[in-house]
N, C-alpha and C positions, 0 to 999 in steps of 0.2 A: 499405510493408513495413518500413524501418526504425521505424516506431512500433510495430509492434505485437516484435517483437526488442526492443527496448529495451523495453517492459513483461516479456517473460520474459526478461530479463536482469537487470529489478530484482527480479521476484518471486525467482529463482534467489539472489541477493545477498541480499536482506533476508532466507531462511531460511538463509543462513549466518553473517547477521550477528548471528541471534536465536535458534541454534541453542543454546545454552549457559546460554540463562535456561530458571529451572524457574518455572512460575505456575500457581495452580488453578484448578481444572475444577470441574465441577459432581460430581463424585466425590471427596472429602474426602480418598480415601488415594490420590489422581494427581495428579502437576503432570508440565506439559509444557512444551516451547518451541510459543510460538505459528506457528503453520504461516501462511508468505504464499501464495493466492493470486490469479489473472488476473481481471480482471472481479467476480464473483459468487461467494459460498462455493458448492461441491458439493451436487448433488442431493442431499435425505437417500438412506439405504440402501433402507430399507422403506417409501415415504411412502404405502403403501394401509393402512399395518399403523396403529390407532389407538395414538397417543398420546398422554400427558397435554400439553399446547401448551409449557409451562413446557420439558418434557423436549426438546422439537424445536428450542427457539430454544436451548436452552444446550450440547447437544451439540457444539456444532463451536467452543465456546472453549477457552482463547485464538487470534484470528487477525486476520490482514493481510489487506486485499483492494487493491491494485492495479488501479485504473481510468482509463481515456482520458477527458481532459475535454475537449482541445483542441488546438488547433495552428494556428501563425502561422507562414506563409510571408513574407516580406519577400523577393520579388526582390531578390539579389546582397548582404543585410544579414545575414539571421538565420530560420531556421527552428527558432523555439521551440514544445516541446509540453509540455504541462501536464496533470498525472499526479496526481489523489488517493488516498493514502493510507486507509485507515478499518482501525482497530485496534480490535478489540474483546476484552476481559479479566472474568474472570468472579470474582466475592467478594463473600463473604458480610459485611465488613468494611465497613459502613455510612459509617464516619468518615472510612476510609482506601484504602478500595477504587478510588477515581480512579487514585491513586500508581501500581497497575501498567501502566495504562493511557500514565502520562506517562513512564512509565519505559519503554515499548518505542517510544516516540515520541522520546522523548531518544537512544535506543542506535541508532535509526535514523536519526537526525540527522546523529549524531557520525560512523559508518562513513561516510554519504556525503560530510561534510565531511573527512576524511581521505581519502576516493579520489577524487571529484571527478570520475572517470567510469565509467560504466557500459558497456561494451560502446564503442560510436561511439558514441556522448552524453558531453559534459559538462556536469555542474550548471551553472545559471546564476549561482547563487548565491542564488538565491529558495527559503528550504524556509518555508510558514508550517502550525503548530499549532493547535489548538484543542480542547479539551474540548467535549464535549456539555454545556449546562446539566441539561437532565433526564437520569436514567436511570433505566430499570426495575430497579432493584438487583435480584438482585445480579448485573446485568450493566453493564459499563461503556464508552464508546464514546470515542474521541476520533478525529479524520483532522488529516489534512497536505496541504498542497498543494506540489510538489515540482514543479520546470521545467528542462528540461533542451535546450541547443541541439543539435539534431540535423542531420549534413551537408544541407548543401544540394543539390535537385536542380538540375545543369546542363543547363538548354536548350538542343538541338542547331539552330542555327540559320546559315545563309547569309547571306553579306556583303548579297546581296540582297535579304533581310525587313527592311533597313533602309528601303530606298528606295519 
């Protein structure tokens, strides 16, 4: 239960933390803040209704998706869970169109290093980055891997489970 609150506590945080950037869309006269979020982007609207494929995968940029990759229980040490990132930004900008990609990867860096926690989690202090090598221009991809210690569960146990 606490892992999945702490992913709608990060997605909740990262669309206020990105609420303020404007980036383009596949509509020349719209920039938006990139929307985070949980698991998977949204059904399309219409998905019996044909589209051109181009028009299906670009619809929903700029966004954040927030996913569960894992979790380490350590009996009485540390319950660390590990949460990917995947930002993806859309531009026509051949040369330069990575940049907005690393620029919402940076503003989502910095907000968690200046809070440090989320809900009950605090950052471990592990955030790591990375660019996609390929992209289909003019869409651009990059994630983050982001870990965060979460309370531990106490075992209710009697003097006599010892013996």
């Amino acid at each position: 239960m606490l892992n999945t609150t702490l992913i709608d506590d990060l997605v909740s945080f990262i669309n206020e933390t990105l609420k303020e950037m404007r980036l383009p869309t596949k509509d020349e006269d719209v920039e938006r803040a990139p929307t985070a979020y949980d698991g998977y982007l949204p059904p399309k609207k219409n998905p019996s209704k044909r589209r051109d494929d181009s028009d299906t995968e670009q619809e929903d940029f700029p966004y954040v998706i927030v996913r569960y990759l894992g979790e380490e229980d350590t009996q009485y040490k540390a319950n660390v869970v590990t949460l990917r990132v995947v930002i993806g930004t859309f531009s026509k900008d051949e040369q330069h169109g990575w940049r907005d990609t690393l620029n919402v990867m940076n503003r989502i860096k910095i907000a968690l290093g200046k809070k440090q926690t989320i809900g009950a989690a605090s950052l471990t202090g592990t955030i790591s980055m990375a660019l996609f090598e390929d992209h289909p221009k003019p869409m651009w991809h990059g994630v983050m891997e982001v870990q965060f210690n979460l309370p531990q569960v106490v075992w209710e146990r009697s003097v006599l489970d010892d013996y």
